[in-house]
TIMI-2910 file (N, C-alpha, C, CB; in pm, 1 decimal, decimal comma, always signed):
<rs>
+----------+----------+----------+----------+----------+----------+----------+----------+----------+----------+----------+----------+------+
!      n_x !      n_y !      n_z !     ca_x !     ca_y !     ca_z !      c_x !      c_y !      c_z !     cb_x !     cb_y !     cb_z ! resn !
+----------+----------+----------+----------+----------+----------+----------+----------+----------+----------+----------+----------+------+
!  +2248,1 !  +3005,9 !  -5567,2 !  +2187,2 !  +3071,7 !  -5452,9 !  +2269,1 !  +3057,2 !  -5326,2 !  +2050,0 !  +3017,5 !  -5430,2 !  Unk !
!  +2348,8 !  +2973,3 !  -5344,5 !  +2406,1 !  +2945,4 !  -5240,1 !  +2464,6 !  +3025,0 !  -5141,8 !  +2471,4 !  +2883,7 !  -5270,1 !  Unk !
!  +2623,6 !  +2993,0 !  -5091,2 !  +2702,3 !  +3014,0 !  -5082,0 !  +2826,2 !  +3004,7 !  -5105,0 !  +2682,3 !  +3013,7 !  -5044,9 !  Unk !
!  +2959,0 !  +3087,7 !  -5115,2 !  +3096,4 !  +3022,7 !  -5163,4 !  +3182,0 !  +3059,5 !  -5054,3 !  +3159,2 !  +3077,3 !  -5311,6 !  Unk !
!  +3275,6 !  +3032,1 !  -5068,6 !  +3399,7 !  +3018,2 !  -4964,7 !  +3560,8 !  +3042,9 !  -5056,1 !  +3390,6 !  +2833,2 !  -4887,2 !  Unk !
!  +3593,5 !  +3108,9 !  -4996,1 !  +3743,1 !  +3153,2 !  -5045,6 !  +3811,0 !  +3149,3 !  -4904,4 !  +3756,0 !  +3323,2 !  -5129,0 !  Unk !
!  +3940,0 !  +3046,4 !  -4909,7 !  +4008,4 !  +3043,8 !  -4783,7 !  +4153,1 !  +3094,2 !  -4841,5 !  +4005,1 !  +2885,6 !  -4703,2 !  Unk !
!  +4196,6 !  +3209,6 !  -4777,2 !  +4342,2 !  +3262,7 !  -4815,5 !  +4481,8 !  +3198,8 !  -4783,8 !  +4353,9 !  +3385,5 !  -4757,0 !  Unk !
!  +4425,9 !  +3117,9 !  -4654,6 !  +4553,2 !  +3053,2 !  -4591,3 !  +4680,5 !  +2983,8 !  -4697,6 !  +4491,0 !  +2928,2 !  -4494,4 !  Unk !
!  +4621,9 !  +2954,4 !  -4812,0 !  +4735,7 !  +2891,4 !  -4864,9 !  +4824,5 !  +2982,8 !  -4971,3 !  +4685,1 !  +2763,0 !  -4930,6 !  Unk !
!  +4745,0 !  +3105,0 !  -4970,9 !  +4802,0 !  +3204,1 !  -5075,4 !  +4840,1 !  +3316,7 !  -5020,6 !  +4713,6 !  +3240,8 !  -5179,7 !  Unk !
!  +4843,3 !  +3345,0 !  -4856,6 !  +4841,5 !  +3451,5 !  -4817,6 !  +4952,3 !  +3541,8 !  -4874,0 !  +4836,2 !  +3438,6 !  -4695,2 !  Unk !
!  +5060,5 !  +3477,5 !  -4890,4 !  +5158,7 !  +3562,7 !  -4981,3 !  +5233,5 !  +3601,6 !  -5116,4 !  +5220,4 !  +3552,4 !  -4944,9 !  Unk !
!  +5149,7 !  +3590,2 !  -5172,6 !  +5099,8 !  +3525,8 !  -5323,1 !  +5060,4 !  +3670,7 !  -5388,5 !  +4941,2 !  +3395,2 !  -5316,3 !  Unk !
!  +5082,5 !  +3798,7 !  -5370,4 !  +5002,0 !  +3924,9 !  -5422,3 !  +4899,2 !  +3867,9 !  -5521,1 !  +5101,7 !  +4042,6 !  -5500,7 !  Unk !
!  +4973,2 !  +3866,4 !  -5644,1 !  +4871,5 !  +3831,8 !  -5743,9 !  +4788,6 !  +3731,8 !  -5762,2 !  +4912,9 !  +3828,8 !  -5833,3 !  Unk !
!  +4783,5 !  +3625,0 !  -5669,4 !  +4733,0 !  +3521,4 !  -5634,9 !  +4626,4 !  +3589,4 !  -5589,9 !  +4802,8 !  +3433,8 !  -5555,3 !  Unk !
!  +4638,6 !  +3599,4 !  -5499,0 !  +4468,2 !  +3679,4 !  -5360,3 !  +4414,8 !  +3739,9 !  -5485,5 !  +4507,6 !  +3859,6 !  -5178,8 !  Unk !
!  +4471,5 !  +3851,1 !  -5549,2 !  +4417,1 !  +3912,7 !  -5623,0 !  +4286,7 !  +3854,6 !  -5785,3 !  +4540,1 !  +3974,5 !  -5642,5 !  Unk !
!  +4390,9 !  +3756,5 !  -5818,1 !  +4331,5 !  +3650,6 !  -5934,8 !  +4199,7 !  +3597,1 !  -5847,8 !  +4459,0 !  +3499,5 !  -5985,4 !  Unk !
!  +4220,9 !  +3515,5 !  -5749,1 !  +4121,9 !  +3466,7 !  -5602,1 !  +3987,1 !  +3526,1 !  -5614,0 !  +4186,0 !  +3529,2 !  -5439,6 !  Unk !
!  +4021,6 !  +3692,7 !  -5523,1 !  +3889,0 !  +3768,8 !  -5513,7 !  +3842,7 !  +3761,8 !  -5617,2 !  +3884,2 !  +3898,4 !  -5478,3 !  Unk !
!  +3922,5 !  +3822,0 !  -5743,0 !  +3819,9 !  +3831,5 !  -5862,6 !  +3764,7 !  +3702,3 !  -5946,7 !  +3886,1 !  +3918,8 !  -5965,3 !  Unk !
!  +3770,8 !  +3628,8 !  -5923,4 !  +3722,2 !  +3512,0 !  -5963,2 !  +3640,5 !  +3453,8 !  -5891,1 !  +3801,2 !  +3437,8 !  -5985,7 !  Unk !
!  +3625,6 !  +3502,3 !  -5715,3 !  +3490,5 !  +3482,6 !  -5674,7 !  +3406,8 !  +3528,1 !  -5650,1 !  +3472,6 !  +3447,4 !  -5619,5 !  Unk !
!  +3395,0 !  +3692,6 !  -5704,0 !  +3344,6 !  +3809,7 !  -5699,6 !  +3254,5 !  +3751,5 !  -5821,6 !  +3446,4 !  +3945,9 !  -5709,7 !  Unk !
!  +3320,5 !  +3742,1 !  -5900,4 !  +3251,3 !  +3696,9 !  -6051,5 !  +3169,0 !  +3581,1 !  -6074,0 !  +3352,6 !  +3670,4 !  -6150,3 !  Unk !
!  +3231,9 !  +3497,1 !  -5997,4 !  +3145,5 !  +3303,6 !  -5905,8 !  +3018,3 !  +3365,7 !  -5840,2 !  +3272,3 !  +3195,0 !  -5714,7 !  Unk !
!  +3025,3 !  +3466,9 !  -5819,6 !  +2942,6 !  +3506,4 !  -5707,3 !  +2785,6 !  +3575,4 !  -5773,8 !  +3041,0 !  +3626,3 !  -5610,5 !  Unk !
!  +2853,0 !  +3685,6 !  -5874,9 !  +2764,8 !  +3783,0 !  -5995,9 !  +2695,0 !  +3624,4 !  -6092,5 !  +2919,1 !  +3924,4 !  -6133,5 !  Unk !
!  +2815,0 !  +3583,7 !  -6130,4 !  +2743,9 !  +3488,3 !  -6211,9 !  +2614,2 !  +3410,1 !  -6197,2 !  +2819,0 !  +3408,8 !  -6226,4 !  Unk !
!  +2684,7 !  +3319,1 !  -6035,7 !  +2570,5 !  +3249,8 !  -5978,2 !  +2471,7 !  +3272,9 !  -5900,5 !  +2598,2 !  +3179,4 !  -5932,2 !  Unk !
!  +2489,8 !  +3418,8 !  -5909,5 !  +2371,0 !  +3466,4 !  -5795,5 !  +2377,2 !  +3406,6 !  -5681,4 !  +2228,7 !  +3442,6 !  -5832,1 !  Unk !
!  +2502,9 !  +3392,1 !  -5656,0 !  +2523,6 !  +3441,5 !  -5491,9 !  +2499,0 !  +3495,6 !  -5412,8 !  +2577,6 !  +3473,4 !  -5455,1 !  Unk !
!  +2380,5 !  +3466,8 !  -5303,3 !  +2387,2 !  +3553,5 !  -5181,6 !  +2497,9 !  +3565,7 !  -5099,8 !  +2298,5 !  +3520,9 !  -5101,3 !  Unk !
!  +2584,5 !  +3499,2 !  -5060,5 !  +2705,1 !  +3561,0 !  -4960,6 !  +2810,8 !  +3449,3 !  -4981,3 !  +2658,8 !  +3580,4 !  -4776,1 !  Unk !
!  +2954,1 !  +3547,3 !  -5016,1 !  +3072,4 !  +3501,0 !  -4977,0 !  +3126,5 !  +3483,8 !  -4819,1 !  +3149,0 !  +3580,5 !  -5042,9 !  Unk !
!  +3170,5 !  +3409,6 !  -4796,7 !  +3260,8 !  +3418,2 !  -4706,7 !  +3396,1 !  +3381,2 !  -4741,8 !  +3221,4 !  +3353,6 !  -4610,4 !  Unk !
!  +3502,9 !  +3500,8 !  -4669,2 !  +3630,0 !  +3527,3 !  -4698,9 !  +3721,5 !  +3487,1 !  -4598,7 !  +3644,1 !  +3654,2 !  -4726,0 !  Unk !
!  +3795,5 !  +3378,3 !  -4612,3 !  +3866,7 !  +3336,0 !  -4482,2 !  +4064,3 !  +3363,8 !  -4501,8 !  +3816,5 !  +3139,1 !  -4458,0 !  Unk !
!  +4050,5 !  +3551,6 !  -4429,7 !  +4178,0 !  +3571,9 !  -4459,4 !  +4295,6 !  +3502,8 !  -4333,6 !  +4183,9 !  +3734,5 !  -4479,1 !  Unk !
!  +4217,7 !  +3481,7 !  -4275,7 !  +4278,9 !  +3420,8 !  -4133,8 !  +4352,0 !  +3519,3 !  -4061,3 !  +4381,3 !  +3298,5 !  -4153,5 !  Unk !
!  +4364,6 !  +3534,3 !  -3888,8 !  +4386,4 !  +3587,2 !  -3844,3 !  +4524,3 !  +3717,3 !  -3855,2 !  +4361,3 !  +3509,9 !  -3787,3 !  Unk !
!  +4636,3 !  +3612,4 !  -3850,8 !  +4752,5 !  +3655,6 !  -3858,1 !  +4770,7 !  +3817,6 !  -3815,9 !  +4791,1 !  +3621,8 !  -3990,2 !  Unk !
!  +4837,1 !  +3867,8 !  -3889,4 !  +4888,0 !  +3971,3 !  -3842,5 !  +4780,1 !  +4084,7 !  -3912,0 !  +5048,2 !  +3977,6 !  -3877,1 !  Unk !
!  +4645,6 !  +4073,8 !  -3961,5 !  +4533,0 !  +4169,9 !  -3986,7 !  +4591,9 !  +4222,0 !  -4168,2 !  +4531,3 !  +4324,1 !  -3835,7 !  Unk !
!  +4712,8 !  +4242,5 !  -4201,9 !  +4708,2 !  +4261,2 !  -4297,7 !  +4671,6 !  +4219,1 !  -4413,9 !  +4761,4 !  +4277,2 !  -4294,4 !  Unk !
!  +4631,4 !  +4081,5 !  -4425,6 !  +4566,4 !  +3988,3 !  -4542,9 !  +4436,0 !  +4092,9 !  -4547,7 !  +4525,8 !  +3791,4 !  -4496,4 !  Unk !
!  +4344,8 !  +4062,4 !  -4393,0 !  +4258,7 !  +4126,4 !  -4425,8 !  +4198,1 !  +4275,8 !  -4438,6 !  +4218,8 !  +4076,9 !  -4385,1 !  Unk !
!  +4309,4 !  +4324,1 !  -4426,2 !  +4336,3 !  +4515,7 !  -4458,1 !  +4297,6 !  +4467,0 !  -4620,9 !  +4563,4 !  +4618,1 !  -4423,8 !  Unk !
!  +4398,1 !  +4388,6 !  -4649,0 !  +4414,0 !  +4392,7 !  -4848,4 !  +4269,4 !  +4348,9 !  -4847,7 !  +4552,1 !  +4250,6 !  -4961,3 !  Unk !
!  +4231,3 !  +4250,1 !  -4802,3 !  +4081,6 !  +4194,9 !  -4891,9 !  +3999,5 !  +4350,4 !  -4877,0 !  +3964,5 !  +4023,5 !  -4788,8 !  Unk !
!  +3975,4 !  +4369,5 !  -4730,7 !  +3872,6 !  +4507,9 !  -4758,3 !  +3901,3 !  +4615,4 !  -4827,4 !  +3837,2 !  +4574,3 !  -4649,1 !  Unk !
!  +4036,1 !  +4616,0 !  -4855,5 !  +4069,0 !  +4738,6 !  -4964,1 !  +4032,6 !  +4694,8 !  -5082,2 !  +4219,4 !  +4786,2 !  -4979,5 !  Unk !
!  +4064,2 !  +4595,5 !  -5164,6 !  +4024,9 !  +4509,8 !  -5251,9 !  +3859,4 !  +4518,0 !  -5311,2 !  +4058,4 !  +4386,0 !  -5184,9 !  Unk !
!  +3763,6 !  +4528,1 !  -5151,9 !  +3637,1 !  +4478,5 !  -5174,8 !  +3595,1 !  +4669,8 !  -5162,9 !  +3565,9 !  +4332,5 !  -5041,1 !  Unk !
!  +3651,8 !  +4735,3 !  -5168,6 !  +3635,9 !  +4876,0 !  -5143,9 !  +3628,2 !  +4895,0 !  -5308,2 !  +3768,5 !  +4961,9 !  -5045,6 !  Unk !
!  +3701,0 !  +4854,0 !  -5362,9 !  +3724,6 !  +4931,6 !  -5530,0 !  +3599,8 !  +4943,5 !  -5578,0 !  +3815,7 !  +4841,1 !  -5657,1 !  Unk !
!  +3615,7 !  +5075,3 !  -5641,5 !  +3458,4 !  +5114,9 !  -5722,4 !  +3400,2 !  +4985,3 !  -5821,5 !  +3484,5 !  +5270,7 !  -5847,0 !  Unk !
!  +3472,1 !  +4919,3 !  -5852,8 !  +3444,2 !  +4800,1 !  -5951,9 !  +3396,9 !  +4734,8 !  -5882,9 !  +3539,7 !  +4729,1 !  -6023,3 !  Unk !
!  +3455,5 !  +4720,6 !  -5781,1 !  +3404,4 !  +4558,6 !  -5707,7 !  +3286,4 !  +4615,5 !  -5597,9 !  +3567,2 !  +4453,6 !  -5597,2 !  Unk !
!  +3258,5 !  +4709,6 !  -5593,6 !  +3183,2 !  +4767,4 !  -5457,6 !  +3050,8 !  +4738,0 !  -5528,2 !  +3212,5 !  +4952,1 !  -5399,6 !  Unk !
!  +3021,2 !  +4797,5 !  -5645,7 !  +2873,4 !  +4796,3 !  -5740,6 !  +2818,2 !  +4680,0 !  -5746,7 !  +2883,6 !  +4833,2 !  -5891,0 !  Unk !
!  +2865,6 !  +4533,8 !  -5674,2 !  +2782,0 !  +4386,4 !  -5683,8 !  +2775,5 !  +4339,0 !  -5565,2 !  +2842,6 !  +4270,3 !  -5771,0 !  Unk !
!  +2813,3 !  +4427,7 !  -5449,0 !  +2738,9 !  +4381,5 !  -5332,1 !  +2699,7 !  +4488,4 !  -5215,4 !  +2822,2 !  +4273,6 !  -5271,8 !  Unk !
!  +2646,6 !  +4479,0 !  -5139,4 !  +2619,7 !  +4582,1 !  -5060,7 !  +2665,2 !  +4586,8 !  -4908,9 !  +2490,8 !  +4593,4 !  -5070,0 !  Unk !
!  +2649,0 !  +4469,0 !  -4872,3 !  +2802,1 !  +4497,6 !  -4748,3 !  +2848,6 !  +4388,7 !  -4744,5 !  +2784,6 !  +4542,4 !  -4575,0 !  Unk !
!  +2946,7 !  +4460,3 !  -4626,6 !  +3061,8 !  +4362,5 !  -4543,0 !  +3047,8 !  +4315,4 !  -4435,2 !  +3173,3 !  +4411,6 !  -4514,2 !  Unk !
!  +3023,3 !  +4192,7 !  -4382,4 !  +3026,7 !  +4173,7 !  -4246,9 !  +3156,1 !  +4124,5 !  -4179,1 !  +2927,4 !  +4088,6 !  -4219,9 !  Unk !
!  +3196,9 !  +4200,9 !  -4076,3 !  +3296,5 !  +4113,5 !  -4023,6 !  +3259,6 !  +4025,5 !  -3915,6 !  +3401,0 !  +4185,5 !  -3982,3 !  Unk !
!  +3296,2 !  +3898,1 !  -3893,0 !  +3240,9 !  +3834,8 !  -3822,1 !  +3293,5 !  +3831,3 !  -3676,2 !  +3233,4 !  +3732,0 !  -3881,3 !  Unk !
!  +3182,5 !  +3843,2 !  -3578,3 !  +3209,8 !  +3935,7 !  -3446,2 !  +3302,4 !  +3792,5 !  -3381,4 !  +3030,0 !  +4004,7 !  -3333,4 !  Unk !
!  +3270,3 !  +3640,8 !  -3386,9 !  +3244,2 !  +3547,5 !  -3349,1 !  +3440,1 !  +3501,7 !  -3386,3 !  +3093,3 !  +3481,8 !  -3421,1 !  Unk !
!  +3504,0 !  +3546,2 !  -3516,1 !  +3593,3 !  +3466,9 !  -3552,7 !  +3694,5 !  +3651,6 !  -3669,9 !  +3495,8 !  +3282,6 !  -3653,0 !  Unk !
!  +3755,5 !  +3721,6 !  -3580,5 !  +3836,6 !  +3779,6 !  -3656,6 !  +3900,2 !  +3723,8 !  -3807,0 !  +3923,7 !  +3799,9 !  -3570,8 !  Unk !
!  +3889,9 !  +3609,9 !  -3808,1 !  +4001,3 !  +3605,7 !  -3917,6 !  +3869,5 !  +3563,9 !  -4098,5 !  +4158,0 !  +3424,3 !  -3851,6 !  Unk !
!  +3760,0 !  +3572,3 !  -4057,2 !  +3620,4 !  +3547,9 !  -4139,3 !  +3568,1 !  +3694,2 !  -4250,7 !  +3483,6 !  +3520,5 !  -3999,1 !  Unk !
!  +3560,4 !  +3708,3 !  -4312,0 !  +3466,9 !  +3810,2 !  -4389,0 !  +3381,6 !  +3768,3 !  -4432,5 !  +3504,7 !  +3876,1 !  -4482,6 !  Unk !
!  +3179,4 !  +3836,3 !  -4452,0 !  +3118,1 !  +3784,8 !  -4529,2 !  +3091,6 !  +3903,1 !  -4608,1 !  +3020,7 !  +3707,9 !  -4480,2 !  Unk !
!  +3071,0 !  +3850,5 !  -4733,6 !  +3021,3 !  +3967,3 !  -4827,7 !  +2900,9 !  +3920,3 !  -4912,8 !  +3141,9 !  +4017,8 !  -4930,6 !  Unk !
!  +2842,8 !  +4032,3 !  -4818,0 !  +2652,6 !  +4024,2 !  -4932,6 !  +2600,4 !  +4077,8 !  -5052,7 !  +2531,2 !  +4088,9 !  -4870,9 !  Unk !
!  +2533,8 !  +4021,5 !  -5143,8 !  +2513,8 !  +4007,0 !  -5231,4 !  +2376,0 !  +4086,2 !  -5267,5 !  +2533,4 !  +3889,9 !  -5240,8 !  Unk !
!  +2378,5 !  +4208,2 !  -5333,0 !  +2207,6 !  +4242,9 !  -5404,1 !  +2189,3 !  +4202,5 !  -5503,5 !  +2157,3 !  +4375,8 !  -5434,8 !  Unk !
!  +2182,4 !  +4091,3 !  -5573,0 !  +2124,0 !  +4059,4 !  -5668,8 !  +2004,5 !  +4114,3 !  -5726,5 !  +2114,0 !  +3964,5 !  -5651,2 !  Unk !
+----------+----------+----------+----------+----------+----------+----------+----------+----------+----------+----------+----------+------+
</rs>
């Protein structure tokens, strides 16, 4: 029920890394009935988090949650909610 946390900082340049990442907590998430991820692509130069929301855009991955929040408080944060 919780929550999970994915922090990118150590993989930010890692393609297939981020990629292995999301989907493994997309799935952490379906599995455990997760109400909300939070995605910590960190600020930098916005492109980490261009990729995650493109990422969280795919028709596959779009069908297990229903939005995105970006967090007004901390640019470099994503949360993603969960309809279980």
């Amino acid at each position: 029920m919780g929550k999970l946390k994915l922090d990118l900082h150590d993989i930010f340049n890692k393609g297939e890394k981020i990629e292995t990442a999301l989907n493994q907590i997309i799935e952490d998430a379906v599995n455990q009935k997760i109400k909300t991820i939070e995605i910590i692509p960190g600020k930098g130069s916005g492109q980490l988090k261009k990729r995650v929301i493109r990422f969280l855009q795919q028709k596959h991955i779009k069908q297990h949650y229903h939005r995105i929040e970006k967090d007004s408080k901390n640019f470099g944060r994503l949360f993603v909610h969960f309809k279980h």
